[in-house]
Steps between C-alpha positions, in 0.01 A plus 500: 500500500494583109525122322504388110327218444621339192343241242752360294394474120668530115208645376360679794713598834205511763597765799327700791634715745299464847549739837413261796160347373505783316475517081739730330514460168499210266488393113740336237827495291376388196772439230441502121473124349663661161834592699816297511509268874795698637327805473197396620705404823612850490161656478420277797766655675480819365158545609541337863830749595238769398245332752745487793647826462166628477348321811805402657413211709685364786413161376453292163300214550488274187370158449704209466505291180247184549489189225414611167355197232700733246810495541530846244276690731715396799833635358333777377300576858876433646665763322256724607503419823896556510497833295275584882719405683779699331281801518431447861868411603633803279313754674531342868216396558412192735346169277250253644351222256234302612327182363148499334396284734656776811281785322167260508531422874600870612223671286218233535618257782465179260797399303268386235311811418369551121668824373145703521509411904883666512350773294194552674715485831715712406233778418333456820810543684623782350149676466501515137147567326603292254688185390879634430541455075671371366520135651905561520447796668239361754818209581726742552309675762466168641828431516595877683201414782661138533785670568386812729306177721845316513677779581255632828501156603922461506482826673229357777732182570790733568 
């Protein structure tokens, strides 16, 4: 099962695409500080459309928004995470979000977990030589194995 893993981000849209406990592909949607916020939204979702129609996932996993200290980031990390979730929805595809604290305990088994143990996790279980980069790219893989484990396990209670 094909999933997107998605990082939400203004400046940087985290993603990786993952085949079982399998890595894909994975990088960033970087947008231009110099450009005008709307159309930085729609280089966001410019450049994920070209992502799923490339990969075309049965899945978008994406991580939910947690508390930010500023509240600019927040809205700014919100519209993000929406303009996903229009990309996803547009094209059909199924949308999971999951908490930070969700990714920590399916990648590392601790809810508490610095972000180099989810990395480092998430390297070892997807047999990476090296630590995914960048950082929002390493979460989003993360998030797409948080998923794959959630979904094998639904399917094993059934």
């Amino acid at each position: 099962m094909l999933i997107l893993g998605v990082d939400p981000g203004y400046d940087r849209l985290g993603w990786g695409v993952i085949n079982g406990e399998k890595a894909v592909a994975f990088g960033c949607v970087q947008t231009k500080k110099s450009l005008s916020e709307s159309r930085r939204l729609a280089d966001l979702y410019d450049g994920l459309v070209k992502i799923l129609t490339e990969y075309q996932p049965e899945a978008v996993a994406v991580e939910s928004l947690f508390f930010f200290q500023n509240q600019t980031t927040a809205i700014k990390v919100a519209q993000a995470r929406g303009v996903i979730l229009l990309a996803a929805e547009k094209l059909g595809i199924a949308i999971y979000s999951y908490t930070p604290l969700q990714v920590k305990m399916a990648v590392t088994g601790y809810g508490r977990a610095e972000k180099s143990q989810v990395q480092q996790m998430t390297k070892n279980i997807l047999k990476l030589e090296t630590l995914p980069r960048p950082d929002d790219a390493a979460d989003a893989l993360a998030i797409a194995l948080t998923h794959n484990f959630s979904y094998k396990l639904k399917n094993k209670l059934k």
